[in-house]
N, C-alpha and C positions, 0 to 999 in steps of 0.2 A: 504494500500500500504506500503510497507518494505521500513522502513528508511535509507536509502545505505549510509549516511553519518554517521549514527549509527554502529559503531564497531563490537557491539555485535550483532547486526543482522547477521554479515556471522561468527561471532567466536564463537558465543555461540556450535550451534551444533559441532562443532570441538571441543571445549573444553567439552562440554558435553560427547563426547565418550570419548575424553581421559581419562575424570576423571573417565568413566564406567569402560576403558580398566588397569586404573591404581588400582581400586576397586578390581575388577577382580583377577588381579595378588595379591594382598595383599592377599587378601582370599585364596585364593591357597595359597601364602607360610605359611602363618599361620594353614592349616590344613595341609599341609608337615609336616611343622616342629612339631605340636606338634603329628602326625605320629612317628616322630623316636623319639621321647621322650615316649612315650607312648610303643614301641617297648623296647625301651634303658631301663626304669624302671622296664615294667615287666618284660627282663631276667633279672636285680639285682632282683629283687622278687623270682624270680625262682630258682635263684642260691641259693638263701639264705635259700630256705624252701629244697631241695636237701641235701645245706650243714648240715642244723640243721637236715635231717632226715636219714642222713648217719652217724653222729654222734650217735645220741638219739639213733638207732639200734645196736652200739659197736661196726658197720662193719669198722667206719674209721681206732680207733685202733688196728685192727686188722689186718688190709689192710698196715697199713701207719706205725704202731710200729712192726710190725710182720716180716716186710722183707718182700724179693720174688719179680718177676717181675709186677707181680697188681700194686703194688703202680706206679714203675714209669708209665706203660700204661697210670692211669686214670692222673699222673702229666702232660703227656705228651699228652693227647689227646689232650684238647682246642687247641695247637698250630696245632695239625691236622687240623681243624675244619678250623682254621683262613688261614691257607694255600690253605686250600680247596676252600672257599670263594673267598679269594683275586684274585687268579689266575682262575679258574676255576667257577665264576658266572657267567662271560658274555655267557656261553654257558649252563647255569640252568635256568629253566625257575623261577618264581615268587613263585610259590607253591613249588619248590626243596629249594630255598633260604630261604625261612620260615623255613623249615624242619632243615636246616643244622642251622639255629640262633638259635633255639630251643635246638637244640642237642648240641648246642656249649655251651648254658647257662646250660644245663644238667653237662656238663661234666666241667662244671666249677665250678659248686657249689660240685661237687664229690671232685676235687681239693683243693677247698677252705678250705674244713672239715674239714682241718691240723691246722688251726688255732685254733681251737676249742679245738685241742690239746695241743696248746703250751700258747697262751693267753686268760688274765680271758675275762669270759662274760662282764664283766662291760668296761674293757679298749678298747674290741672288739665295742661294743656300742657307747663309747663315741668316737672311731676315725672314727666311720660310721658316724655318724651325722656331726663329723665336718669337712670329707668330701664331705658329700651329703648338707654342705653349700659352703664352698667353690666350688663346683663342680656348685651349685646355680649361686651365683655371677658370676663367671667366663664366665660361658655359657652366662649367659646376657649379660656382659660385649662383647663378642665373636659377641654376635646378635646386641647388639646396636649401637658397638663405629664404627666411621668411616674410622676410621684409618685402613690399608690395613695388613693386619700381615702377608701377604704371606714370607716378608724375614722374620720374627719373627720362619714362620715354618721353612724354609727351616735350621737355626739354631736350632733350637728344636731337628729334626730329626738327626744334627748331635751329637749333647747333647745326645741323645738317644741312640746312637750306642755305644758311650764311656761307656755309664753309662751301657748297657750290658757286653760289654770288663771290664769292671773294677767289674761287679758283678762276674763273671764266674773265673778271676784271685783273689778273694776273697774265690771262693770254695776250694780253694788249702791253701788261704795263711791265712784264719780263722780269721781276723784281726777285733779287735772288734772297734777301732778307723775307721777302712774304711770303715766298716759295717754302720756306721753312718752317714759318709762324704755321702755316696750310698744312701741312704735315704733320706736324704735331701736334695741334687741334686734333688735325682727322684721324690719328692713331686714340686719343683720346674719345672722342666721339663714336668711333666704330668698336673700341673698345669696351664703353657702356652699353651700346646698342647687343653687342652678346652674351651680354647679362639679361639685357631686357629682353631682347627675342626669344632666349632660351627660355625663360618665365613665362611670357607671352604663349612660347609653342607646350609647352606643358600643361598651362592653365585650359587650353581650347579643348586639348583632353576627351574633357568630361562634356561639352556640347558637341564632338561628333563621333563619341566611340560608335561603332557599331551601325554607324548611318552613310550612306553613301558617299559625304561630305570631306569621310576621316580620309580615301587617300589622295584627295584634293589636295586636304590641310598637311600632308606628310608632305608631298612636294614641294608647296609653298612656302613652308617653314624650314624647309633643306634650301631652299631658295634664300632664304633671306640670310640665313648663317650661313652659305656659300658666300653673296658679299659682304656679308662682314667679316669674315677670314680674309677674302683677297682684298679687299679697301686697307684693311689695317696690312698686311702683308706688303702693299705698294706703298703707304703711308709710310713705312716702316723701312722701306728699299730706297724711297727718296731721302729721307732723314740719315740713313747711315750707309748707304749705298755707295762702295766705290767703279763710279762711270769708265767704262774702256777712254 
């Protein structure tokens, strides 16, 4: 006979699902999220064997020191890509969204190639790594802390617009003092933004596990931390980069 003054006799099985239902979810976002990590790494992978095989080929200098409209195309494509994405995924299905991160990491690592031209291998190396640890830390810090960074982003983003305005009025005015100031902002700026993103991609979670939506948000959120690795990673190659 069930001991009704005993507590755990009606809470156990309550508590017993919760803990199933709260197991549950954990599992789930732990294969999310190393989903857009796993997404997020192999386009840097891709991008990277791209850039290094459009170099190795002589098509970059050729393409990029040569003149003619090719170059800006392939400069200007990813921002196609990303437009394309942002605005127009909720009406691609899952297999279209795959298609277009693929081809966006294609046409990034085309992009990239330019580096290859201007900085040694060795400074290119050492600013990849010590962003692909910062970029580490961050993202943990992003996934673990409890702290809400939603106003962190909402500042961020406006950090970001300035730091575009002030990169674009540098095309003009060549300033190698601001060229720096821009850099280091932008290593700063991209550097919060992978804290916030990763919080951001965490939190959405729980509004699309299980619904059609979820490998929308896997993509898009490998998206966003794919540039924030490579902004800070260039930020990071301007700022200490030794140029051929």
């Amino acid at each position: 006979m069930a001991n009704w003054s005993d507590p755990r006799s009606s809470a156990s099985p309550f508590g017993a699902d919760s803990a199933a239902r709260a197991g549950a979810f954990d599992a789930g976002l732990r294969r999310y999220m190393l989903s857009v990590y796993n997404y997020m790494m192999s386009a840097v992978l891709l991008s990277g064997i791209v850039a290094l095989a459009f170099v190795a080929s002589g098509m970059a200098a050729q393409v990029f020191l040569g003149g003619g409209i090719l170059k800006w195309i392939i400069s200007f494509a990813p921002l196609g890509f990303i437009f394309a994405m942002s605005f127009g995924g909720g009406r691609m299905t899952a297999g279209t969204m795959q298609l277009m991160f693929w081809g966006f990491a294609v046409a990034m690592g085309l992009s990239l190639s330019t580096i290859f031209l201007v900085y040694s291998p060795i400074a290119i190396a050492q600013s990849f790594f010590a962003a692909a640890a910062a970029f580490g830390g961050l993202s943990l810090y992003g996934y673990t802390t409890k702290r809400n960074l939603s106003a962190m982003g909402t500042f961020l983003m406006m950090g970001l617009v300035g730091l575009i305005v002030a990169s674009l009025l540098n095309l003009f005015f060549h300033s190698g003092p601001l060229a720096m100031v821009i850099s280091f902002v932008g290593v700063l700026i991209f550097a919060g933004l992978t804290a916030y993103d990763t919080q951001r991609t965490k939190s959405m979670y729980a509004q699309v596990a299980g619904t059609g939506a979820e490998q929308h948000m896997i993509i898009m959120s490998a998206l966003n931390l794919y540039l924030d690795f490579i902004n800070m990673f260039l930020f990071i190659l301007r700022l200490f980069g030794n140029r051929n």
